[in-house]
C-alpha positions in Angstrom: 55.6 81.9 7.3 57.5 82.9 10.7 58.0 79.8 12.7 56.7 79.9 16.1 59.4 80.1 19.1 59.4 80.2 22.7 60.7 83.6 24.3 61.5 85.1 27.3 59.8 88.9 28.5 59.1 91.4 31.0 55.1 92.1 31.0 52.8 94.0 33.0 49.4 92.5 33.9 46.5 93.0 36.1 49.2 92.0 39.2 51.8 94.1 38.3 55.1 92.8 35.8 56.4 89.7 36.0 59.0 87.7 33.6 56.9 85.1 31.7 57.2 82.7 29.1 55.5 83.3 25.2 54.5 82.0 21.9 56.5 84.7 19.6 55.9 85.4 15.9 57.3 88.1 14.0 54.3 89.5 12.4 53.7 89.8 8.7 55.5 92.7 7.4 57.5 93.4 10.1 61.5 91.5 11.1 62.0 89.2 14.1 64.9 90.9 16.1 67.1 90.0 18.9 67.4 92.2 21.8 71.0 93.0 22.8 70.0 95.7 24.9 67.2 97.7 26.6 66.8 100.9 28.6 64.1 101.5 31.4 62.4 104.9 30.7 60.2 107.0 33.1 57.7 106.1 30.8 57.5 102.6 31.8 58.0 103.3 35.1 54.5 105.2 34.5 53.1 102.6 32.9 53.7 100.2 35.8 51.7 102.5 37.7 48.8 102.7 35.4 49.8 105.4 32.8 47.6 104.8 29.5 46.3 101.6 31.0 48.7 99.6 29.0 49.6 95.2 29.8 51.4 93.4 28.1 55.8 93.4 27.4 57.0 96.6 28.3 59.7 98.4 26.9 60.4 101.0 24.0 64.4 101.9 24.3 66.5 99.2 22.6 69.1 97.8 20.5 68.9 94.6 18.5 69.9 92.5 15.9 67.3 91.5 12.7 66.9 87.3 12.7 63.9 87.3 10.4 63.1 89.7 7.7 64.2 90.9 4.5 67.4 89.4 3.0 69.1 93.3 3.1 68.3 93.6 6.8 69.3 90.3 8.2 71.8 90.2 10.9 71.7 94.0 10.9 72.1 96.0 14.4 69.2 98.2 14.5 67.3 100.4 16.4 63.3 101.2 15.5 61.1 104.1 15.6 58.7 103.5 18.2 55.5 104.5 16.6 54.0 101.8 14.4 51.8 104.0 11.7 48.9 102.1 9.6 50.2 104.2 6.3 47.0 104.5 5.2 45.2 107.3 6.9 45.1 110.8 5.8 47.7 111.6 8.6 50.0 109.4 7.5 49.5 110.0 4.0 50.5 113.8 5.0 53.6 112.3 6.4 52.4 112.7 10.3 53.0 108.8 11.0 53.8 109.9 14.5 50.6 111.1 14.7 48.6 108.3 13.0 45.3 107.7 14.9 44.9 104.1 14.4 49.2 103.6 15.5 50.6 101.4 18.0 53.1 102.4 20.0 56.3 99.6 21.4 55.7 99.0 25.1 53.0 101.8 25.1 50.1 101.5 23.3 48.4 98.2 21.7 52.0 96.6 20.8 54.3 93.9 22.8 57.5 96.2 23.8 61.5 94.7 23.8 61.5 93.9 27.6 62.4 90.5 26.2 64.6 88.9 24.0 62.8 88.8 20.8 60.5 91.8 19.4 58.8 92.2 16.5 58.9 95.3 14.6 57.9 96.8 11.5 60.4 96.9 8.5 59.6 100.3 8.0 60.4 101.0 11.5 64.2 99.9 11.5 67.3 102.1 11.5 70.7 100.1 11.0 73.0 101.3 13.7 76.6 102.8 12.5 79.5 100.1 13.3 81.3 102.4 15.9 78.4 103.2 18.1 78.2 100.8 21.1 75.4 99.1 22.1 75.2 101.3 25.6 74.7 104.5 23.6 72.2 103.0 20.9 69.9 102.4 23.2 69.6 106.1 23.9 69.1 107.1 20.4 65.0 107.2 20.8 65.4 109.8 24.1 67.8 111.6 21.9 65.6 111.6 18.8 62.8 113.1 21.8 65.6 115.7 22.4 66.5 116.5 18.8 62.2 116.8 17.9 62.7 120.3 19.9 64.9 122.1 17.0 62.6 120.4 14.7 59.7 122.4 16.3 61.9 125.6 17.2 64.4 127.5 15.8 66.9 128.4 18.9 69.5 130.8 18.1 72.9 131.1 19.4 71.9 134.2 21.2 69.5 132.6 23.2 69.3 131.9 26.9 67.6 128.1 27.4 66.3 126.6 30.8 65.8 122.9 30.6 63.9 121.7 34.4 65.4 118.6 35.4 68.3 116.4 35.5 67.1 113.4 34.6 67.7 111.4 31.8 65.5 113.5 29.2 66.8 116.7 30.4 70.6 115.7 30.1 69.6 115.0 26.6 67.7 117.7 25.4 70.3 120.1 27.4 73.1 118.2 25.8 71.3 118.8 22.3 70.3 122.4 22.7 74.0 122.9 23.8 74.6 122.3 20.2 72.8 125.9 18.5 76.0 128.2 20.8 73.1 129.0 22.7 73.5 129.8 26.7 71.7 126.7 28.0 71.0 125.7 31.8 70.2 123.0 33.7 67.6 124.0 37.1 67.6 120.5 39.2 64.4 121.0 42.0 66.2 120.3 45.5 69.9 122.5 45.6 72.8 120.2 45.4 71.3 117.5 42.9 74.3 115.7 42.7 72.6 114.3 38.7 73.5 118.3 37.7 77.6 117.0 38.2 77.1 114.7 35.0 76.3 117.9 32.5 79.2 118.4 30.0 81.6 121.1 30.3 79.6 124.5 29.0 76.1 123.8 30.4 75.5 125.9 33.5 74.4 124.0 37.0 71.6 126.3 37.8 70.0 126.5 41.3 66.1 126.3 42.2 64.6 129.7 41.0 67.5 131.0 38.7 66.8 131.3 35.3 64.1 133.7 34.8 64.1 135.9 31.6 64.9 132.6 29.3 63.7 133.0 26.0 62.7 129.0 26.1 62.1 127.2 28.8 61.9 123.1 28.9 60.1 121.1 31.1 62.0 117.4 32.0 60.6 117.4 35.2 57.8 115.2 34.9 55.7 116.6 37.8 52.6 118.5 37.7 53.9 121.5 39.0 56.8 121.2 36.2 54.3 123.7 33.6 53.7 126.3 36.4 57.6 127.0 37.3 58.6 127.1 33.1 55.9 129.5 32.7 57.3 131.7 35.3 60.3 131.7 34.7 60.0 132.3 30.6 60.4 135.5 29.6 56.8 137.6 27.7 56.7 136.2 24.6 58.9 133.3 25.2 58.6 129.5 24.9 57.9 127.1 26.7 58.4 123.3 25.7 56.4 120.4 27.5 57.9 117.4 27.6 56.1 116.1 30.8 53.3 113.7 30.6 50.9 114.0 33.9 47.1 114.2 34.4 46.9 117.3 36.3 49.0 120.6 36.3 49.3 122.1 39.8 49.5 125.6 40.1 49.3 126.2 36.6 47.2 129.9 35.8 46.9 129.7 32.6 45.9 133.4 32.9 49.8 134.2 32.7 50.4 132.2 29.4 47.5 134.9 28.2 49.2 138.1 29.9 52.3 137.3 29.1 51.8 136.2 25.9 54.1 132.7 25.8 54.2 129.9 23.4 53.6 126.5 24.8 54.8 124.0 22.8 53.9 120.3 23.3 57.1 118.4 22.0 57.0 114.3 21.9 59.2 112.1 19.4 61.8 113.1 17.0 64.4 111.8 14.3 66.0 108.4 14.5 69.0 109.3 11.7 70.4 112.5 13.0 70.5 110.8 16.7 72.5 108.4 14.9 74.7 110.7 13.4 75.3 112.7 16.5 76.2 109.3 18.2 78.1 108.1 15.4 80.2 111.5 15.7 80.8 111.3 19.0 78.8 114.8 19.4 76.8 113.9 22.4 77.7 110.7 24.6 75.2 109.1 26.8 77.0 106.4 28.2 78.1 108.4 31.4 74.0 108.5 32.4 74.0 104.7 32.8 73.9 103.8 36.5 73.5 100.0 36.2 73.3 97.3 34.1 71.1 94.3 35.1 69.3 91.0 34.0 65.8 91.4 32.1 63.7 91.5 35.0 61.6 92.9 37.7 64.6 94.1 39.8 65.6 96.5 37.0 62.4 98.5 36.9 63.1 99.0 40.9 66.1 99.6 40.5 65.7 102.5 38.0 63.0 104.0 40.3 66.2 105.5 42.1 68.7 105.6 39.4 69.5 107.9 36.0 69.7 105.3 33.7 69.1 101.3 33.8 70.1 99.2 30.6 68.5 95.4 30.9 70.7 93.1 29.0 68.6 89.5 28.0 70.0 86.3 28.9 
């Protein structure tokens, strides 16, 4: 048996999110870990706002340490797929876990997130982070694995010319990533002079609103509704383009274009926890240069992050 503690999280109820005080178990099967670190993604930032009608501890970007589990895990520094599968179902028994209907999801769907300082996670979940990757750039390695899922999905070739909309912090990523093929990638922020294009590496072009057109793939980081409309025009016929944004309605989208045109849309959500690793471990792509601020679990991190790239949380 687990014993019972007292811990500390960030939660989201009926009156919005709130630090509070809980009873936490590990539950069986899964390992009790220690949150060193946590990132605030746009995703929770949607949630707060009513995305997927979620409540409870928020949070799905983090690094921790194992305090309960199995013997060859304790004490590890780990990082865990977000998508908690049931194993059973004919999806996951095709290897689509990600796509498991009956899953839960950390901080998203039906499962306490690590916006606190204990989180409970299954064992078949956990990654052990590499010894020379710091705890600022673990934290990134599920947004990178969301990056990486794109080459899993699509073959880009070194001849190819890529547009990724927006500069946040999933765009930086999956531009950063695509960088990687040779291919001629590019960066389109929405309002000229987005100072967030001055943070791309060396190699990755700073494009202005409306340049572009003619990519072979387009991604869409934008996470606005009219984010599908501008990828599809500027794509060239027979192109692709990857949707990476989550909203409830698509303005300006004819989908009458996709038809003429003849363009691949290609819905693209979570991706590979061990080559993000790698690429971290190797000092390939480094996030650390998207953090804005660090701050105290709490509500003044999620406002914070409202106006910022990146917010890590740090629990006391």
């Amino acid at each position: 048996m687990h014993p019972t503690n007292r811990s500390l999280a960030l939660a989201l109820g009926p009156d919005g999110p709130a630090m509070i005080e809980r009873d936490f178990r590990a539950l069986p099967g899964e390992a009790s870990v220690r949150v060193r670190l946590a990132g605030v993604c746009a995703t929770d930032l949607e949630l707060v706002k009513g995305y997927m009608g979620f409540s409870g501890v928020l949070g799905h970007e983090f690094v921790g340490q194992v305090e309960q589990g199995p013997a060859e895990w304790l004490g590890r520094r780990v990082v865990a797929d977000i998508n908690a599968a049931c194993g059973r179902c004919p999806t996951c028994l095709a290897g689509r876990g990600s796509h498991c209907p009956h899953r839960t999801v950390l901080g998203i769907v039906g499962r306490d997130g690590a916006f606190a300082d204990r989180v409970s996670i299954p064992v078949a979940n956990l990654h052990a982070v590499p010894e020379g990757v710091d705890d600022r750039a673990a934290v990134f390695v599920e947004p990178l694995a969301a990056a990486l899922r794109v080459l899993e999905q699509l073959h880009v070739s070194p001849s190819d010319r890529v547009v990724v909309l927006g500069p946040g912090r999933l765009g930086q990523l999956c531009a950063r990533v695509l960088a990687l093929t040779g291919a001629r990638v590019g960066v389109q922020a929405r309002e000229p002079g987005d100072d967030r294009l001055q943070r791309l590496p060396v190699g990755i072009e700073r494009l202005a609103p409306g340049e572009g057109a003619g990519a072979d793939v387009v991604v869409d980081c934008t996470g606005s509704p009219a984010g599908l409309a501008l990828a599809v025009s500027l794509v060239r016929p027979g192109g692709t383009v990857v949707l990476k944004t989550t909203v409830h309605d698509l303005a300006g989208f004819e989908p009458n274009q996709v038809v003429i045109h003849e363009v691949r849309i290609l819905g693209s959500r979570c991706g590979p926890f061990e080559p993000a690793l790698r690429l971290l471990a190797a000092g390939v792509v480094d996030p650390i240069p998207l953090i804005d601020a660090e701050l105290p679990l709490g509500v003044e991190a999620l406002t914070t992050a409202r106006g910022a790239m990146k917010v890590l949380m740090r629990p006391s």
